[in-house]
SEMIRO-580174 format. One record per residue (C-alpha): x, y, z; chain; residue number from 0; residue in one letter. Coordinates in steps of 0.2 Angstrom, whole numbers, plus 2048, in hexadecimal, padded with zeros to 3 digits. Layout:
# SEMIRO-580174
    px    py    pz   chain   resi   resn
     X     Y     Z       A    NUM      A
...
***
This chain:
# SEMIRO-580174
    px    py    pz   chain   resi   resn
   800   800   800       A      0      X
   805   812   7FD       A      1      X
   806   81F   80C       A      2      X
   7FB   82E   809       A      3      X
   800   83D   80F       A      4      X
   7F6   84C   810       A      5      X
   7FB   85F   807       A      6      X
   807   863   817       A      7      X
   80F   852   816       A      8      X
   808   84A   823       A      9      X
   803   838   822       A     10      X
   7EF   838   81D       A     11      X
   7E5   82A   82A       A     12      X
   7D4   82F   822       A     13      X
   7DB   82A   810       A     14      X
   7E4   81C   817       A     15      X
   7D4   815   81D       A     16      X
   7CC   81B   80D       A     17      X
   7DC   811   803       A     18      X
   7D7   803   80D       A     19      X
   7C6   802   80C       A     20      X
   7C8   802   7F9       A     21      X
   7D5   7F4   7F8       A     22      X
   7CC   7E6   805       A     23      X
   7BD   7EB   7FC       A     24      X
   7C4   7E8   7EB       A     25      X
   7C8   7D7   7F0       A     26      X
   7D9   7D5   7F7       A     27      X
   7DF   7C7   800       A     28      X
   7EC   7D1   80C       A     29      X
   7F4   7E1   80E       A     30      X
   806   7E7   811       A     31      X
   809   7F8   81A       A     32      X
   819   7FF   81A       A     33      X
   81F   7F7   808       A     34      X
   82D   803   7FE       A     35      X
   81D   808   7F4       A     36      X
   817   812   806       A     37      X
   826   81B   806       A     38      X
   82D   813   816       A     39      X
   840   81C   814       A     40      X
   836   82C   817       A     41      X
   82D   829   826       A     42      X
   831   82C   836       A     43      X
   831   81C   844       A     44      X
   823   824   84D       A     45      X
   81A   825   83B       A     46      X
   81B   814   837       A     47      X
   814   80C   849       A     48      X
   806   81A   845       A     49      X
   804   813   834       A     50      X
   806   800   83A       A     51      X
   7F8   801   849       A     52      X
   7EC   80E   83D       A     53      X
   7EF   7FF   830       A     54      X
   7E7   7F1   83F       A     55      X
   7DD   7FB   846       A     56      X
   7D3   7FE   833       A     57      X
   7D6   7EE   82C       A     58      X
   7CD   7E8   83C       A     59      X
   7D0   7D5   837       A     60      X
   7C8   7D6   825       A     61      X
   7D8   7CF   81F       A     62      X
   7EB   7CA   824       A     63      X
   7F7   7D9   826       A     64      X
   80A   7D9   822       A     65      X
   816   7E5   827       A     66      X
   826   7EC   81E       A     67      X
   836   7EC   829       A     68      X
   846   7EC   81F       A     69      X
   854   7F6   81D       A     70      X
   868   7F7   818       A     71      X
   86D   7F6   82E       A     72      X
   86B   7E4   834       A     73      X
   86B   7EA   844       A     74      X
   85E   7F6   841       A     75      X
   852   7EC   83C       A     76      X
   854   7E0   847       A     77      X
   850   7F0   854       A     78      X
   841   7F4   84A       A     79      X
   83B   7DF   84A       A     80      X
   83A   7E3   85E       A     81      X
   834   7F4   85D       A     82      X
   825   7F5   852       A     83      X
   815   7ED   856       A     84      X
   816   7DF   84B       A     85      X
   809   7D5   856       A     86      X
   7FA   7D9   84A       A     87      X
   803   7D1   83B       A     88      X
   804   7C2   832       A     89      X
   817   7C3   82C       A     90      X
   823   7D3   829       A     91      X
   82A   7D6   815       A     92      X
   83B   7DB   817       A     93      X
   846   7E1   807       A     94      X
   858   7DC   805       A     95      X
   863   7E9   80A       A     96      X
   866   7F5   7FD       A     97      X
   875   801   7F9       A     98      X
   882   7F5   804       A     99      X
   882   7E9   7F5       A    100      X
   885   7DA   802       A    101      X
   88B   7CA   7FB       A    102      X
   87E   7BC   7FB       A    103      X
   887   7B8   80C       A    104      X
   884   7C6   811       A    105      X
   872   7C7   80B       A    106      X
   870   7B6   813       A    107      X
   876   7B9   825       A    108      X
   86C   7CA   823       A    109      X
   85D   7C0   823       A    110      X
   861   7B4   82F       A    111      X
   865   7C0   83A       A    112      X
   852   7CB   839       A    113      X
   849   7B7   83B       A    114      X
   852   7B4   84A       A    115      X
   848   7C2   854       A    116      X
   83A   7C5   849       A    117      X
   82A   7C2   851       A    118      X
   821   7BE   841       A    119      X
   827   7B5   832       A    120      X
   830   7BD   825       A    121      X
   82F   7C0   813       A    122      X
   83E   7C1   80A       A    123      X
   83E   7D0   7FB       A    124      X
   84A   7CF   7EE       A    125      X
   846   7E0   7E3       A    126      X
   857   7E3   7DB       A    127      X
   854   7F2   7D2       A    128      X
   851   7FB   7E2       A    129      X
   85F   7F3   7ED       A    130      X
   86C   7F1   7E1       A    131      X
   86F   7E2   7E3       A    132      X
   866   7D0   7DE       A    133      X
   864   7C0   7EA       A    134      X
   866   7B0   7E1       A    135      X
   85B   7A3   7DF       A    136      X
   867   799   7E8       A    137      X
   867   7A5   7F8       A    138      X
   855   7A8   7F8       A    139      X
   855   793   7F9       A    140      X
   863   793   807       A    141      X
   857   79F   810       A    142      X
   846   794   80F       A    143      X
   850   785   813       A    144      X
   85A   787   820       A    145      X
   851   798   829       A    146      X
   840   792   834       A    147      X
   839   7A3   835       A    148      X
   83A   7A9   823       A    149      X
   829   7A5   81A       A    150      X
   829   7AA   808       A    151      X
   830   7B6   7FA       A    152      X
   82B   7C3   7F1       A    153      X
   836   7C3   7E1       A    154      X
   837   7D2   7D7       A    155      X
   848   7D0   7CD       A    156      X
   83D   7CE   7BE       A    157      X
   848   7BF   7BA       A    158      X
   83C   7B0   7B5       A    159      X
   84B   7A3   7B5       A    160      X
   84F   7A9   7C4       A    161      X
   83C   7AA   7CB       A    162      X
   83A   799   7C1       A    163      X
   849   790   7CB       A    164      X
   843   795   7DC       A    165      X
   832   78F   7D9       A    166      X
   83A   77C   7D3       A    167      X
   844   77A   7E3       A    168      X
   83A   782   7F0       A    169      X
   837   77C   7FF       A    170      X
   824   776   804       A    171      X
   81A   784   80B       A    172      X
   824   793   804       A    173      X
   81C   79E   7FD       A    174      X
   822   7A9   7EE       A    175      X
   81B   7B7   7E9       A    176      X
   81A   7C4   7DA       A    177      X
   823   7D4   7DC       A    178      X
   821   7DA   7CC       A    179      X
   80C   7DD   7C5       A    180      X
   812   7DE   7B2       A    181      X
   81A   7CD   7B4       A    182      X
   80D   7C6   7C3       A    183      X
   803   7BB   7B5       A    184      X
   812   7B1   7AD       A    185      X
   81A   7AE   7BD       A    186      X
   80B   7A7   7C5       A    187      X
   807   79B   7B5       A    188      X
   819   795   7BA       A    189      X
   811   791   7CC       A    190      X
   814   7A2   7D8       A    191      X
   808   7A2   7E8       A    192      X
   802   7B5   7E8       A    193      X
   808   7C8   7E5       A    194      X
   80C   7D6   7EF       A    195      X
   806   7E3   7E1       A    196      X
   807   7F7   7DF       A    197      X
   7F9   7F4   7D4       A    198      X
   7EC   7ED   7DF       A    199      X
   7ED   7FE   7E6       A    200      X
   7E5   805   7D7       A    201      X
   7DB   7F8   7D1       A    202      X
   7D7   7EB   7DF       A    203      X
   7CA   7E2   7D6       A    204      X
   7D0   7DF   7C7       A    205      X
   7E2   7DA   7CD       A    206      X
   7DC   7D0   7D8       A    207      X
   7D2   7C6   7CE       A    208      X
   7DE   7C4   7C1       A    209      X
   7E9   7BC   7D1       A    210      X
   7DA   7B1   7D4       A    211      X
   7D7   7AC   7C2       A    212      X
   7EB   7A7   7C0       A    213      X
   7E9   79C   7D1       A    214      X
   7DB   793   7CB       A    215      X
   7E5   790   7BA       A    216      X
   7D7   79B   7B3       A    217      X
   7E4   7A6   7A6       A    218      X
   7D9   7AA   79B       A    219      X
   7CE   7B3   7A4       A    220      X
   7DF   7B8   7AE       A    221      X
   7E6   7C0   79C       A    222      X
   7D7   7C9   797       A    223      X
   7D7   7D2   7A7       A    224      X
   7EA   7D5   7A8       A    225      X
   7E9   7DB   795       A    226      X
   7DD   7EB   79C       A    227      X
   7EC   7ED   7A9       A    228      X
   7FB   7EC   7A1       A    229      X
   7FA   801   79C       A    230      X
   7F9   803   7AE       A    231      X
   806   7FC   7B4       A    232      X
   810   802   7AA       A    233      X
   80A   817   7AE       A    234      X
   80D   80F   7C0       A    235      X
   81F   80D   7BF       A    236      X
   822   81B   7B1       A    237      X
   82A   829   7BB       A    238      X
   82D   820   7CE       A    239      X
   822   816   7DB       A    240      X
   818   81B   7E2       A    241      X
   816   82B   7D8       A    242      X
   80C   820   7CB       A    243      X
   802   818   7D7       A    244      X
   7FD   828   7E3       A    245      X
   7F7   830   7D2       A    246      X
   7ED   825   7CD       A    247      X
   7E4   823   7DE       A    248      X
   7E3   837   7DB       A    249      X
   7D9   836   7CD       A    250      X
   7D1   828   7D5       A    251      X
   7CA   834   7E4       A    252      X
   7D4   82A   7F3       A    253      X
   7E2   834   7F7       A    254      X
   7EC   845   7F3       A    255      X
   7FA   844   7E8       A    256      X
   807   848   7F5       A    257      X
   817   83E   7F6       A    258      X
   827   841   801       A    259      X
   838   847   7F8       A    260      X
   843   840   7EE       A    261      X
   833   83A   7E8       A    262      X
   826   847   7DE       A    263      X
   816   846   7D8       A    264      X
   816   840   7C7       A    265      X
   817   84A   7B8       A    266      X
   809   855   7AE       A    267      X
   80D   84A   79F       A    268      X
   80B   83B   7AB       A    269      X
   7FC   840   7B5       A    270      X
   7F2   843   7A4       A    271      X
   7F7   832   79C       A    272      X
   7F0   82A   7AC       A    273      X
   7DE   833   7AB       A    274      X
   7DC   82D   79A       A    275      X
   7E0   81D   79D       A    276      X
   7D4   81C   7AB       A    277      X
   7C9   825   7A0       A    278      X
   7CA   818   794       A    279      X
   7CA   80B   7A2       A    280      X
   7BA   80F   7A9       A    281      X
   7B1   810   799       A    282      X
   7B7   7FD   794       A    283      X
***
């Protein structure tokens, strides 16, 4: 989920709620808070236990809730694990530590590390083109075969051999997971669980049913639904996440489109292309 923030820059609890009303009732199956798409590097620690207990508190047990905690200090993170009320969730999405460029040793005792004193399982998140760095098949396996407290993957390298070898030698139980909504349809055909998707932001109902179509092996159903989406996703990822994704919820009368810098809002030329293709979307 995205963090709206309000025109002074303050996090927005009555879009939140609003945000979250729309994606349950679109049809999703769970919900993460405090992903890279919410803009955690920019919030304060007392923002995200606001955020995380806001996040319970309107989710009230519709559906499970799990909690980004991840950064580039092992240390710190493991402080964070015991810090933030982590009681409400079903397991904590943690990124690989960007800008360090660890080693995959390094990226492996990195993770071992946070499931030793996590209080909810963790699931791995290997997004390369944020973090610089990739995790090997061979590491994320390593990981789920040797580590008790580490419960799935979201892969978004992009790298289908590399999603393809994970999902052959897998252990039973682990889940993996779709970080990447342009490529979520293929890679479930090839026999991924789930996704944790910028998109279902947007379009909860539709993405979600395409999810649902591909599990029950249903693809064609799942392809004419992606085909209406695949403009969107990418206008999503044009510019930055979540710029694409906040104005589209702008247009879409959630939220104000406010991010936090480095990150703008996106462009005139951007904006516009995104209320014509919900024009268009709305009339098919």
């Amino acid at each position: 989920m995205v963090t709206p923030f309000d025109k002074n820059g303050v996090p927005d609890l009555i879009a939140y709620e609003k945000l979250l009303n729309h994606i349950i009732e679109g049809g999703v199956e769970y919900v993460v808070a405090l992903g890279t798409t919410g803009e955690t590097p920019v919030l304060d620690n007392d923002e995200k236990i606001q955020i995380i207990n806001s996040t319970y508190s309107i989710v009230n047990g519709r559906v499970p809730v799990v909690i980004g905690v991840g950064g580039n200090h092992t240390s710190a993170v493991m402080n964070d694990l015991a810090r933030l009320p982590l009681d409400g969730a079903v397991a904590v999405l943690s990124a690989s530590p960007y800008y360090n460029k660890p080693s995959q040793e390094g990226i492996y005792q990195h993770y071992r590390a946070l499931a030793e004193v996590s209080p909810r399982p963790i699931i791995l998140y290997n997004v390369p083109g944020r973090t610089g760095r990739n995790m090997n098949a061979s590491t994320t396996l390593r990981l789920a075969k040797e580590v008790a407290n580490i419960a799935g993957i979201k892969e978004a390298s992009g790298d289908m051999a590399q999603c393809m070898e994970i999902l052959r030698d897998r252990p039973s139980g682990f889940l993996v997971l779709s970080g990447d909504d342009g490529l979520a349809l293929p890679q479930m055909a090839c026999g991924m669980d789930g996704v944790i998707s910028v998109a279902a932001n947007c379009f909860p109902k539709e993405f979600s049913q395409m999810v649902r179509d591909c599990l029950k092996q249903d693809f064609a159903s799942a392809r004419k639904r992606n085909d209406l989406l695949m403009e969107a996703y990418d206008l999503l990822f044009a510019e930055n996440n979540p710029a694409g994704a906040k104005a589209f919820l702008y247009e879409l009368k959630i939220m104000a489109n406010e991010l936090r810098l480095p990150l703008v809002p996106a462009s005139h030329e951007l904006q516009n292309r995104i209320r014509k293709y919900l024009d268009g979307y709305h009339q098919s």
